[in-house]
N, C-alpha and C positions, 0 to 999 in steps of 0.2 A: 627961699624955697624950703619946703619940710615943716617950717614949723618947729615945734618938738616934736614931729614924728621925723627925725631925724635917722639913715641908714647907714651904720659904719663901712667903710671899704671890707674888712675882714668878715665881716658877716656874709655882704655879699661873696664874695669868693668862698664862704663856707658853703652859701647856698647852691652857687654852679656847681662843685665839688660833689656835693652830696648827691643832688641831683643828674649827676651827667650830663647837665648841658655843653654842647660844648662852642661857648660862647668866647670870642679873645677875651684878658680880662687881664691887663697889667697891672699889679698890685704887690706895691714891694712892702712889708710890713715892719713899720718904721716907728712903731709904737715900742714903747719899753715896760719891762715887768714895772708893776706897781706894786708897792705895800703899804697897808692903811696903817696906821698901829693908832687900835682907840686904848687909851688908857689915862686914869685919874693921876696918878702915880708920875709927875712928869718925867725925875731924877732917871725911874726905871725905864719911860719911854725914851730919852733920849741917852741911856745908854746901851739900848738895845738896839737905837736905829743908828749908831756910830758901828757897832759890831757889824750890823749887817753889809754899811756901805764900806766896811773895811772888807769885810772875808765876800763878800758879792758887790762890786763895786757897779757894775751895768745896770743895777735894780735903785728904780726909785722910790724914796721912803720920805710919807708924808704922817705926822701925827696929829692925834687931837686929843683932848684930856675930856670931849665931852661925848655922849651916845648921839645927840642930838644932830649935833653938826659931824660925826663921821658918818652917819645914815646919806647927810648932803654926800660928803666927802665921796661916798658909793657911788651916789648916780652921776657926781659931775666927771672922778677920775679911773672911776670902772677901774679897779684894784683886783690884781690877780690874787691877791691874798688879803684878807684882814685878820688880823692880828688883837685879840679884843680880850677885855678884861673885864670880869663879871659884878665886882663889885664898886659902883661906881656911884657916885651921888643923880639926880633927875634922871635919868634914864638907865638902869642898869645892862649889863651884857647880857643877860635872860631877855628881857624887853627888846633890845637890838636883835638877837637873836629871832626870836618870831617875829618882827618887824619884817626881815629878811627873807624870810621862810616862799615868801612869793619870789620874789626877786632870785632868789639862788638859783629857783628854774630857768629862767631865762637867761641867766649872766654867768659865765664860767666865773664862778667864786667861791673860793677855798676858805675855810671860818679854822682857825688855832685860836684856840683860847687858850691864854698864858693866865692861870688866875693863883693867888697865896692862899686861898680856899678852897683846896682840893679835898676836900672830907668826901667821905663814902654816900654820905647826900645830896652833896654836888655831881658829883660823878655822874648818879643816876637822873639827878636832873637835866644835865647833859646829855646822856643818851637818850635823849626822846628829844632835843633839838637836830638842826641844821648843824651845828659841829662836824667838821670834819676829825678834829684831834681835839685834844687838850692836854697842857701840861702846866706841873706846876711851877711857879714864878722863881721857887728856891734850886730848879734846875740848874745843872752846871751852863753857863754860855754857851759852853761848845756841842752839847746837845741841841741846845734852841737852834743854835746858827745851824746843824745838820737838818733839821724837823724842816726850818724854813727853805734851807737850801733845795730840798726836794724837793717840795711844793713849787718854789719857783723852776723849777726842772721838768716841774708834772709828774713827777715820778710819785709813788706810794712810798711814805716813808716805812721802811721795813726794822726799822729800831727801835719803833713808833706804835705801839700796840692801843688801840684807843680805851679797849678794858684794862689795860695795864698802864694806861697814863700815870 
């Protein structure tokens, strides 16, 4: 039944919610944080997502080294965060980025970009995408792991200035 027009539990319960119906509606939310982390760079992907499942252990963390297949990665594991890096071979993070630009509207999804090319040209490239933040790659860990911990939190990170990335 559905198809691919497929209706998550949480969404409908957004819907009664917003709406004021007031329909029974048991729905225990048994889903867990997700983190995408696209990046070319494996060494740094997989020592970023061992920090994470260390200092946030409840959150789950999936990588991919390619633009291509984290685009899949979006629509099959619907990721509370993606975690994406700009310069990439076939598909870069600019490209992923307006790829996305639909999608953000509809899907609660948080875009950090972690990239080693943070020049004053990048920057303002960035500010005219979907980004929510960006920082650079040469950041201390324990910064990153703050940035992301907020985000998984829902919170604004407030240490996080996105013109002072």
């Amino acid at each position: 039944y559905g198809g691919h027009y497929r209706i998550w539990p949480a969404n409908i319960k957004k819907f009664l919610d917003s709406t004021g119906m007031d329909i029974p509606f048991e729905y225990v939310d048994d889903r867990t944080t997700h983190i995408l982390i696209i990046d070319d760079d494996i060494d740094f992907s997989n020592m970023l997502k061992s920090a994470i499942i260390t200092e946030l252990p409840e959150v789950e963390v999936t990588t991919t080294d390619d633009g291509y297949e984290g685009l899949m990665l979006i629509g099959e594991l619907k990721p509370n965060l993606v975690i994406l890096d700009i310069k990439m071979p076939k598909l870069d993070g600019f490209q992923v980025l307006e790829m996305l630009r639909g999608r953000k509207a509809e899907q609660e999804l948080k875009v950090l970009v972690v990239t080693g090319y943070l020049d004053p040209e990048t920057r303002q490239q960035l500010s005219k995408t979907i980004a929510d933040h960006w920082i650079d790659k040469l950041s201390d860990i324990t910064t990153m792991i703050k940035t992301i911990a907020a985000y998984v939190r829902s919170e604004k990170p407030m240490f996080l200035d996105k013109d002072n990335a």
